[in-house]
Structures are given as C-alpha cells and as structure tokens.
N, C-alpha and C positions, 0 to 999 in steps of 0.2 A: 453518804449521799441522801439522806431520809431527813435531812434538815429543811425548815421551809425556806423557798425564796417570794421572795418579794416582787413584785410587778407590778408596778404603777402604769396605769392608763388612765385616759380622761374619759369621761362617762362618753362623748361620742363613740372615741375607741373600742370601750369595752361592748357596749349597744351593736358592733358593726362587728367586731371580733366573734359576740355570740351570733349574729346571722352568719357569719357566713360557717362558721364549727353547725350550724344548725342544720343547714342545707346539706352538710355532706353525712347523709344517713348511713347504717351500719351498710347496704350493699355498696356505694361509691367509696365508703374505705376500705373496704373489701378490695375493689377494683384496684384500688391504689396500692396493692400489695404491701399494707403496712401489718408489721408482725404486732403482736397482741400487746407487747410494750408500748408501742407508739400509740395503738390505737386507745388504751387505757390513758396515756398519758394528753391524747388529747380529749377524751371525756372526763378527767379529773379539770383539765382546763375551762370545759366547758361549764360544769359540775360549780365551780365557782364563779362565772361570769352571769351564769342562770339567776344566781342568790344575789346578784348587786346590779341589775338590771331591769329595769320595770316592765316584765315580760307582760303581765295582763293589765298596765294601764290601757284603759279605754282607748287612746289613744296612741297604741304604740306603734302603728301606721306611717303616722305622721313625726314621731317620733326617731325614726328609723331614717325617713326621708332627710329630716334635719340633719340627723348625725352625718346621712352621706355629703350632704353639703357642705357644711363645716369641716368635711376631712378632705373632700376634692372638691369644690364647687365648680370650678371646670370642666368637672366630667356630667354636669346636670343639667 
C-alpha cells in the first residue's frame, strides 16, 4: 500500500482543494473525530497541493475567487 498514486486535478481544482484542507485547522479535525490515519493522510494531501499552488502570488485573492468560478459560477 506505500506505492504512489496519482491524482490529477486542474489548477482551479487543486487552488480550491487546498482552501478548503486549509480552513479545517488541527481543532475542526479534531472535532471531526478523525483518527490520526486520516488526519495524517489529509495533511500529506495537503502537504502536496501547498508545493503546486501559488500560495504567495500577490494575487492569490483573486486567484481563488476565479478558481471558484470556473468550478461553479452559479454559485457567484
């Protein structure tokens, strides 16, 4: 089970995927009573969405907002 997989997203995806893994700090995963597997396993998720996401472009405000459009624009 220690092999890598593969996970293809499109940079909106991935951009929207790490806000929202961002938003749920160590006490709201807490809350969620996930065991220390899960919680590991989604800061490994996180951990690589970080490194391919342009977290301190100047811009990543705006950046963000696009992405949610382009994945719902119905909802903006």
């Amino acid at each position: 089970m220690n092999q890598p997989v593969k996970i293809e997203l499109t940079a909106a995806e991935a951009l929207i995927a790490f806000e929202a893994l961002a938003k749920l700090d160590e006490k709201r995963i807490h809350e969620r009573e996930l065991d220390s597997s899960e919680r590991m396993a989604l800061w490994a998720i996180q951990s690589v969405l970080e490194k391919n996401v342009p977290v301190f472009a100047p811009n990543y405000a705006q950046l963000v907002q696009s992405a949610k459009r382009e994945l719902n624009p119905e909802n903006l």
